[in-house]
C-alpha positions as CSV (number, residue, x, y, z in Angstrom):
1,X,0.0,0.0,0.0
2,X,3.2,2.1,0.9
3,X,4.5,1.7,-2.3
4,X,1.6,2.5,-4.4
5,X,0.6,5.8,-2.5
6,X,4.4,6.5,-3.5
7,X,4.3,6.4,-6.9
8,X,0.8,7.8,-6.9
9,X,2.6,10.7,-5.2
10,X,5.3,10.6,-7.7
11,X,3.2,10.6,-10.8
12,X,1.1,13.8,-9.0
13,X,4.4,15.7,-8.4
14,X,5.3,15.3,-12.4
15,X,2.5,16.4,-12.9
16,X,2.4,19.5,-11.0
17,X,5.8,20.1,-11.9
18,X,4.9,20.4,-15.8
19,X,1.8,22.7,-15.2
20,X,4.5,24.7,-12.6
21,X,6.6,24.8,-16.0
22,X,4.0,25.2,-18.6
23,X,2.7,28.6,-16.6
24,X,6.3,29.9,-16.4
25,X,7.2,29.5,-20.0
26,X,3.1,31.2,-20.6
27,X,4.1,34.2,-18.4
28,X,7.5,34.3,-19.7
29,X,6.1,34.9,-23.3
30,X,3.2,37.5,-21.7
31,X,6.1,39.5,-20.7
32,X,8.2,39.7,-23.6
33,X,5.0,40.3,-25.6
34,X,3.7,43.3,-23.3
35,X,7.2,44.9,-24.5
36,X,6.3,45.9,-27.8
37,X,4.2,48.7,-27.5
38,X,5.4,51.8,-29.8
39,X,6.9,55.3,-28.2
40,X,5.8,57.5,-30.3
41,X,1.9,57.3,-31.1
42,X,1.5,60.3,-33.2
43,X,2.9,61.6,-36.6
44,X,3.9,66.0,-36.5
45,X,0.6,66.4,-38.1
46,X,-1.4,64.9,-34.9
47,X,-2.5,61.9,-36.9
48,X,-1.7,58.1,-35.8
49,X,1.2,56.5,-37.1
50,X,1.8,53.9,-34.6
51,X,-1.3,52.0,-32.9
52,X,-2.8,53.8,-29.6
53,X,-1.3,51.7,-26.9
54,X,-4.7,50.4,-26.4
55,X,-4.7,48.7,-29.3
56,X,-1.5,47.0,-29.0
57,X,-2.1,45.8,-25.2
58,X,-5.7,43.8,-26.7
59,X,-3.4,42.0,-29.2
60,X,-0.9,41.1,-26.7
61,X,-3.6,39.9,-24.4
62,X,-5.3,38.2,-27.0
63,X,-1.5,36.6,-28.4
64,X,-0.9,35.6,-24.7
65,X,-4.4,33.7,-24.5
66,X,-3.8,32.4,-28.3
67,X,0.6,31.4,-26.7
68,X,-1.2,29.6,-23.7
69,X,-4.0,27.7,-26.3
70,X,-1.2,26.5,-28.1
71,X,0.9,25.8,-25.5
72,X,-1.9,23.2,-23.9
73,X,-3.0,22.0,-26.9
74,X,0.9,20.7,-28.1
75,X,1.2,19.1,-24.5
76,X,-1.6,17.0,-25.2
77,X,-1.0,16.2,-28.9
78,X,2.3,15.1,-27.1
79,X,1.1,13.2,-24.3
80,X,1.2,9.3,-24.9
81,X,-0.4,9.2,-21.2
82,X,-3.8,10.7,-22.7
83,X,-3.8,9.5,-25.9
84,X,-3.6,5.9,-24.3
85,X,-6.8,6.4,-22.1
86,X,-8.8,8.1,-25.6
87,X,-7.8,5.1,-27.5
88,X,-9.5,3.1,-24.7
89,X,-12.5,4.2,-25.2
90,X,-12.6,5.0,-28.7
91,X,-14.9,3.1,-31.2
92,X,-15.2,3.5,-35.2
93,X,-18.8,2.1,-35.0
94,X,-19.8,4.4,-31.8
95,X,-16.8,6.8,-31.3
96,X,-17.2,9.4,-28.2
97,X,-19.2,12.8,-29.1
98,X,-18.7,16.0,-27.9
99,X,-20.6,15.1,-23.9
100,X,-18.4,11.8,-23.9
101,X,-15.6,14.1,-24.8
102,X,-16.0,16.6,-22.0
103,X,-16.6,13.7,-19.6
104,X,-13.3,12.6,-20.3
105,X,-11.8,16.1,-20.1
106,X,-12.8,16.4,-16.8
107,X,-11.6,13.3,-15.5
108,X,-8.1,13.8,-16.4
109,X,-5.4,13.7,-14.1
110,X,-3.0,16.3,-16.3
111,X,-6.6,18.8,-17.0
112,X,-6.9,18.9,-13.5
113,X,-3.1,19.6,-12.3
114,X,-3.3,22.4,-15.3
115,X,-6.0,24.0,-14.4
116,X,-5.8,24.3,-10.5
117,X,-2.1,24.6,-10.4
118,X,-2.3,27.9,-12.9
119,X,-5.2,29.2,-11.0
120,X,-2.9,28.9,-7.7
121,X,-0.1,30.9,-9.4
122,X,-2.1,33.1,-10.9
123,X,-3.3,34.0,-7.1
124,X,0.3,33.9,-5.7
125,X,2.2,36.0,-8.1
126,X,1.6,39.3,-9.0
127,X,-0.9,40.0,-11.6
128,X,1.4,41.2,-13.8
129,X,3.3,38.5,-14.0
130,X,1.4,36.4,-16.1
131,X,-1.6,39.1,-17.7
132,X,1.1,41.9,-17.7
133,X,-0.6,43.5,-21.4
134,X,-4.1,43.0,-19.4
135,X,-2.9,44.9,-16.1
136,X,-1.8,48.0,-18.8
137,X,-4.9,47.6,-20.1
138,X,-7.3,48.2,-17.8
139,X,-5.3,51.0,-16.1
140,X,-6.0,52.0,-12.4
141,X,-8.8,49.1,-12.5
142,X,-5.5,46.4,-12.6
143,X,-5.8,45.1,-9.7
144,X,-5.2,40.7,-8.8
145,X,-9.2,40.4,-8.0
146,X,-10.3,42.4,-11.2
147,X,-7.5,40.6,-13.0
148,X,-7.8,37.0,-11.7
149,X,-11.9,37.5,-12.5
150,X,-11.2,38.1,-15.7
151,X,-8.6,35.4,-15.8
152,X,-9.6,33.0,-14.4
153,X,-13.0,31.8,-16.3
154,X,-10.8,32.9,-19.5
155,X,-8.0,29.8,-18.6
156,X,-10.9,27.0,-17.7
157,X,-12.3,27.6,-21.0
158,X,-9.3,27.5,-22.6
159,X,-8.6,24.4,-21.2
160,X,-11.1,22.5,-22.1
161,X,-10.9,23.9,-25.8
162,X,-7.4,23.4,-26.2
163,X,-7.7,19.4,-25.1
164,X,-11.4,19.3,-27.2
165,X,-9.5,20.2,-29.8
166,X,-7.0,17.6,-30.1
167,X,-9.6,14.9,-28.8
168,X,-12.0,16.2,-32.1
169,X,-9.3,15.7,-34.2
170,X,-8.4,12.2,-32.9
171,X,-11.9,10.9,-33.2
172,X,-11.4,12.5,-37.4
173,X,-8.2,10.8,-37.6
174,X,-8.6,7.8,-36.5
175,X,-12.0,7.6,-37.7
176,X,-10.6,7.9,-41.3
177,X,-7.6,5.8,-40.9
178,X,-7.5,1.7,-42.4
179,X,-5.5,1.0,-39.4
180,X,-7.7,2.8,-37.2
181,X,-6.7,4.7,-33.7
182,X,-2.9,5.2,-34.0
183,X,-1.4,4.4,-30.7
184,X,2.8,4.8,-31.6
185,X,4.7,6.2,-28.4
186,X,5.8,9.9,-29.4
187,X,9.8,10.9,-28.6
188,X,10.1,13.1,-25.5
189,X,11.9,15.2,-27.3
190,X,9.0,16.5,-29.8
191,X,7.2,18.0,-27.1
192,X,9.9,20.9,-26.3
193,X,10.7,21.2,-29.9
194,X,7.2,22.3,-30.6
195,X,6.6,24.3,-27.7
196,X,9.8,26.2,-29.5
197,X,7.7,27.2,-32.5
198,X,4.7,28.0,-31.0
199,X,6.8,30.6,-29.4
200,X,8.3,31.3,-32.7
201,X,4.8,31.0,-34.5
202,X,3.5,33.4,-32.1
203,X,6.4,36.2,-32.0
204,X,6.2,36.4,-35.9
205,X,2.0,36.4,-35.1
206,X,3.0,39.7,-32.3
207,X,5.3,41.3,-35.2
208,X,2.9,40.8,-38.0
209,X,-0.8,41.7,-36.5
210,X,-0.2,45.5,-35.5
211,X,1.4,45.8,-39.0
212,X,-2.0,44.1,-40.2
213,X,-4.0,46.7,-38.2
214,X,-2.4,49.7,-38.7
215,X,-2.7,48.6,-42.8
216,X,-6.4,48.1,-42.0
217,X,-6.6,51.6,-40.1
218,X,-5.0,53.4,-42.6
219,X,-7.7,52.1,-45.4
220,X,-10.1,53.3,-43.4
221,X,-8.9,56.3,-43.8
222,X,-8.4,56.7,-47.3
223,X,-11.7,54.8,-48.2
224,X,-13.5,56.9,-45.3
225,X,-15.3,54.0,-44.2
226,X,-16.6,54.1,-40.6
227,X,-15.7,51.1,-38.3
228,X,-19.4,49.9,-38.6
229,X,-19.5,49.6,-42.2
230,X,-16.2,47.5,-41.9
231,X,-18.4,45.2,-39.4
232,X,-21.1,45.1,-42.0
233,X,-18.5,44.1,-44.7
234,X,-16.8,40.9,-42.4
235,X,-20.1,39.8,-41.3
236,X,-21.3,39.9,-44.7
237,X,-18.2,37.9,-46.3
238,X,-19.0,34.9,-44.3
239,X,-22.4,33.8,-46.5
240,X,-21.0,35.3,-49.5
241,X,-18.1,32.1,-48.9
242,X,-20.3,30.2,-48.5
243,X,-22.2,31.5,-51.6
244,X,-19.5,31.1,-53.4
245,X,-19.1,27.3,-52.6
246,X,-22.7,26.8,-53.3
247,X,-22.4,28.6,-56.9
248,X,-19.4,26.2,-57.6
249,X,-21.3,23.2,-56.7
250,X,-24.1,24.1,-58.9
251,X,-21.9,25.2,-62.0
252,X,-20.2,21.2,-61.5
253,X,-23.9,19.6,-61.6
254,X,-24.8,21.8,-64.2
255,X,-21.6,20.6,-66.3
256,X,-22.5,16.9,-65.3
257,X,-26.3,17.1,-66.4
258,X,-24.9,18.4,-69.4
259,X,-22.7,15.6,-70.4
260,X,-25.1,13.0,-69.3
261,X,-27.5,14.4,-71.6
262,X,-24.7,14.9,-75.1
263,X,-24.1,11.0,-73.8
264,X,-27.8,10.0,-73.8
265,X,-28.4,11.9,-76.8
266,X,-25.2,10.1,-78.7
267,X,-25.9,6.7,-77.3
268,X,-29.5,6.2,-77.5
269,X,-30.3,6.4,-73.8
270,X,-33.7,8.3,-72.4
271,X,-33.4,10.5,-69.6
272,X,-36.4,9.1,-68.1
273,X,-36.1,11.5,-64.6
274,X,-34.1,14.7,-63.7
275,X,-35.3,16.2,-60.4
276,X,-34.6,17.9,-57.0
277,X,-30.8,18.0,-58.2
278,X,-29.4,21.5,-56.9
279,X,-32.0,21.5,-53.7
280,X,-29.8,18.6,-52.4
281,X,-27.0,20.6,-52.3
282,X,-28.4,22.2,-49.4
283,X,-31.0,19.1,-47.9
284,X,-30.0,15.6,-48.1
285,X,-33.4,14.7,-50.2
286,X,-33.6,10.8,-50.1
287,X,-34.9,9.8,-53.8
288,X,-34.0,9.2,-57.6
289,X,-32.3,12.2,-58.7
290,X,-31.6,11.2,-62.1
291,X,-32.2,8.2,-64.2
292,X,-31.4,7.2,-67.7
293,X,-32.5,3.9,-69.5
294,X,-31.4,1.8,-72.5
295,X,-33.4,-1.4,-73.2
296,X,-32.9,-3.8,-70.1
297,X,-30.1,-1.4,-68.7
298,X,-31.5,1.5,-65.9
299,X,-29.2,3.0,-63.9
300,X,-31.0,5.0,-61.1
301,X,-28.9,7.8,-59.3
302,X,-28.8,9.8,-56.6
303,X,-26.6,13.0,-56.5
304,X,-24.6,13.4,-53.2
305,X,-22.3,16.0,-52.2
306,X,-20.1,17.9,-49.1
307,X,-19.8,20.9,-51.1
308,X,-16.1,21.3,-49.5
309,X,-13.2,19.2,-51.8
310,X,-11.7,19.1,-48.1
311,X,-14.9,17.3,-45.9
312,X,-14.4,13.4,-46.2
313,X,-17.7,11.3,-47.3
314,X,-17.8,8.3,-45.0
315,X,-20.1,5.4,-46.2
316,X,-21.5,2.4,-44.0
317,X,-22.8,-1.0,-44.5
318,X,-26.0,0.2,-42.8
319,X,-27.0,2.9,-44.9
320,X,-26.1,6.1,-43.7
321,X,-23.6,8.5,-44.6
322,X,-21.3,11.0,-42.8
323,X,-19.5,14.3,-44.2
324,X,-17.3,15.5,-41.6
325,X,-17.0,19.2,-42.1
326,X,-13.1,20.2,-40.4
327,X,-12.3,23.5,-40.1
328,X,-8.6,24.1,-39.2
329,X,-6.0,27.4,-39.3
330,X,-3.1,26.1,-41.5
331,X,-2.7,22.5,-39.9
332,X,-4.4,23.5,-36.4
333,X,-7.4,21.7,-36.1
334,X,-10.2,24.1,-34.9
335,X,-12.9,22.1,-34.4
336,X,-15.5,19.6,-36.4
337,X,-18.8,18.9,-36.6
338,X,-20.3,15.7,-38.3
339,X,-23.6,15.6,-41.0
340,X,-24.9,12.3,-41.2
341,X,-27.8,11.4,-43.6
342,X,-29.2,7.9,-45.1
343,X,-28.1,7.5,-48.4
344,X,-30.5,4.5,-49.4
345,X,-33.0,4.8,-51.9
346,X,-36.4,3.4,-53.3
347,X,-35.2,2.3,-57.5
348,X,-36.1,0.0,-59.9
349,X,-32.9,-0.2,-61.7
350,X,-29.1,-0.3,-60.4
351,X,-28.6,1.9,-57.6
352,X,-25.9,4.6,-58.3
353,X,-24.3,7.1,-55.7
354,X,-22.6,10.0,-58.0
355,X,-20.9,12.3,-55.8
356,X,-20.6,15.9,-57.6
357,X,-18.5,17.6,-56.6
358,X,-16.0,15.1,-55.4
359,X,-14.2,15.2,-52.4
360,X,-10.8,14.4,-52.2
361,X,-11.7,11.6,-49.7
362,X,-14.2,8.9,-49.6
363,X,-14.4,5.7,-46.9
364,X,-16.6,2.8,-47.6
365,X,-17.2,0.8,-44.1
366,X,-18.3,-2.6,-44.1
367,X,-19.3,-4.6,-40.7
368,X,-15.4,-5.4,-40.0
369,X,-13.0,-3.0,-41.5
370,X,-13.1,0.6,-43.2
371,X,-11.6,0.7,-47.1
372,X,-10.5,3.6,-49.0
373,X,-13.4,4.0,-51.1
374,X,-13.1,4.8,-55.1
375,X,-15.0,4.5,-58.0
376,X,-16.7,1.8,-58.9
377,X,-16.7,0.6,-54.9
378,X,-19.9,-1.0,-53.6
379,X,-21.4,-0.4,-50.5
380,X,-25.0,-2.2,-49.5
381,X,-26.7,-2.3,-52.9
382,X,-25.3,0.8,-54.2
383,X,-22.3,1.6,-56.4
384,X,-20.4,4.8,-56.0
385,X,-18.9,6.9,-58.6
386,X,-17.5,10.3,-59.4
387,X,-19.2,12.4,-61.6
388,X,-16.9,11.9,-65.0
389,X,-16.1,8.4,-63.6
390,X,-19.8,7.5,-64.5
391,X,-19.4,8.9,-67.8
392,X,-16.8,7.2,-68.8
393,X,-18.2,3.6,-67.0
394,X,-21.5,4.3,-69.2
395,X,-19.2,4.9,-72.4
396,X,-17.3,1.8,-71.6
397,X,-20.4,-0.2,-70.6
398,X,-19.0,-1.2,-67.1
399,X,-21.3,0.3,-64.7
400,X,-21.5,-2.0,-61.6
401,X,-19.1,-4.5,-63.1
């Protein structure tokens, strides 16, 4: 009993000793990063030149909440410990959702040592030492209760995001790997090497943003465009993306009805049924989308889709599909959210899946194993094909074979 209370203690005094270190190298960068605030604020005409030192103490607080993400995020990308216990209870048929996946935040060892070891030192040192840009900020209001209140629900959240994060991105992984979860021990030495150029990633971030702003300041000004109109423009731009995406979609349907028809028209095939096939773009409508017959020979389709090249179509055995939509910054994975649909249909012919557009990946899942899926792959009773794939199936007479 002795000797396991020992190395329980043990194990808990790592522990605490990485969060100890993990703080200190956080507070180290807030302080190097509350340094770069500009002396001079105004041009000879009275105009800004630099940023108001307001402005540069937000970014640094928002770089040193954006250093300490990053910085708990790479620990547990790194950690073999937690990656062990995931694997555990990760499943490809059920694999843990987002309540599973805060249940098994919370019962970490390592997310508790973080988060009430940080809290601790953020109570014992001054408040400066870690939220020095913050302290500027608020002036005469600065104060280790005003600070730490501030603090302290920001750190908790971040937290949990940081380590939702990489657990979201393990479930997509893994989920889309032959092999499935990936459980190979990670060198020590990684984990210091990528701390390195998060610091690195985030100094260049800390030189670059003000630059950014002041650019963005200084259109303003030319253009004459008040800071609401700007607002009106960003949140604008985010349904015009997606706009976009949705146009593109419909051009490549547009382009595949077109050939299908010059093919029909050449080969003596009737397009007996073209419907609802730009409305599933935006609703998975279960039906015949388009058919086309030639004597004995009718090929039934239904037109699938993710609309992003990027968002992975993953098909089971059972009948249902699943487009993973990822949303990353460069190679950080942000967060995911999953879209799952039946894909079976009610025909009379050959069942065809034609996914328009394509997406780079596709995963067919039987009841033992998941397979990289191509054209030509069966899954159930259908057969899945690209768009000019089918074409060129129908040209050769292959379809299903």
């Amino acid at each position: 009993m002795d000797q396991q209370r020992k190395e329980q203690l043990r194990k808990n005094g790592v522990l605490f000793l990485r969060s100890a270190l993990f703080y200190l190298l956080f507070a180290l960068f807030s302080l190097l990063a509350s340094y770069r605030v500009p002396v001079y604020n105004y041009d000879s005409y009275g105009h800004y030149y630099f940023l108001p030192d307001t402005a540069i103490y937000v970014i640094c607080t928002l770089l040193s909440l954006l250093f300490y993400y990053l910085l708990i995020r790479t620990s547990t990308v790194h950690s073999n410990a937690i990656r062990s216990r995931f694997a555990d209870i990760w499943d490809r048929k059920n694999p843990p959702g987002f309540l599973r996946q805060i249940k098994f935040i919370f019962s970490s060892p390592e997310f508790r040592s973080d988060l009430i070891l940080h809290l601790l030192l953020l109570l014992v040192f001054p408040a400066g030492f870690g939220f020095r840009p913050l302290v500027l900020l608020l002036g005469n209001y600065g104060n280790k209760g005003v600070v730490f209140a501030i603090v302290a629900p920001s750190l908790a959240l971040i937290c949990i995001a940081a380590r939702l994060s990489v657990l979201s991105a393990w479930t997509v992984q893994w989920g889309s790997k032959i092999g499935g979860a990936r459980l190979e021990k990670i060198p020590l030495w990684k984990l210091p090497l990528w701390i390195f150029l998060t610091w690195v990633f985030c100094t260049i971030l800390g030189a670059v943003a003000p630059i950014t702003v002041r650019s963005v300041y200084a259109l303003f000004q030319i253009l004459k465009l008040a800071p609401r109109t700007f607002f009106l423009i960003l949140i604008g731009a985010i349904p015009l993306w997606y706009l976009i995406r949705l146009m593109d979609a419909v051009r490549k349907r547009l382009r595949f009805l077109r050939r299908l028809r010059r093919f029909c028209k050449e080969n003596g095939f009737e397009l007996t049924c073209v419907k609802r096939c730009f409305i599933t773009l935006l609703f998975p409508i279960s039906g015949v989308n388009v058919s086309l017959k030639k004597g004995d020979r009718q090929y039934d389709c239904r037109l699938i889709s993710s609309l992003r090249r990027h968002s992975p179509l993953h098909f089971e055995e059972e009948g249902v599909v699943t487009c993973t939509h990822v949303y990353k910054f460069f190679s950080l994975h942000l967060f995911h959210f999953d879209l799952t649909y039946r894909y079976q249909f009610e025909a009379t012919g050959t069942k065809i899946l034609v996914l328009v557009p394509v997406p780079n990946e596709v995963f067919v899942s039987g009841y033992r194993e998941v397979e990289l899926g191509y054209s030509g792959s069966r899954v159930s009773d259908c057969v899945i094909y690209g768009a000019t794939d089918f074409i060129h199936a129908l040209e050769r007479g292959v379809v299903g074979r």
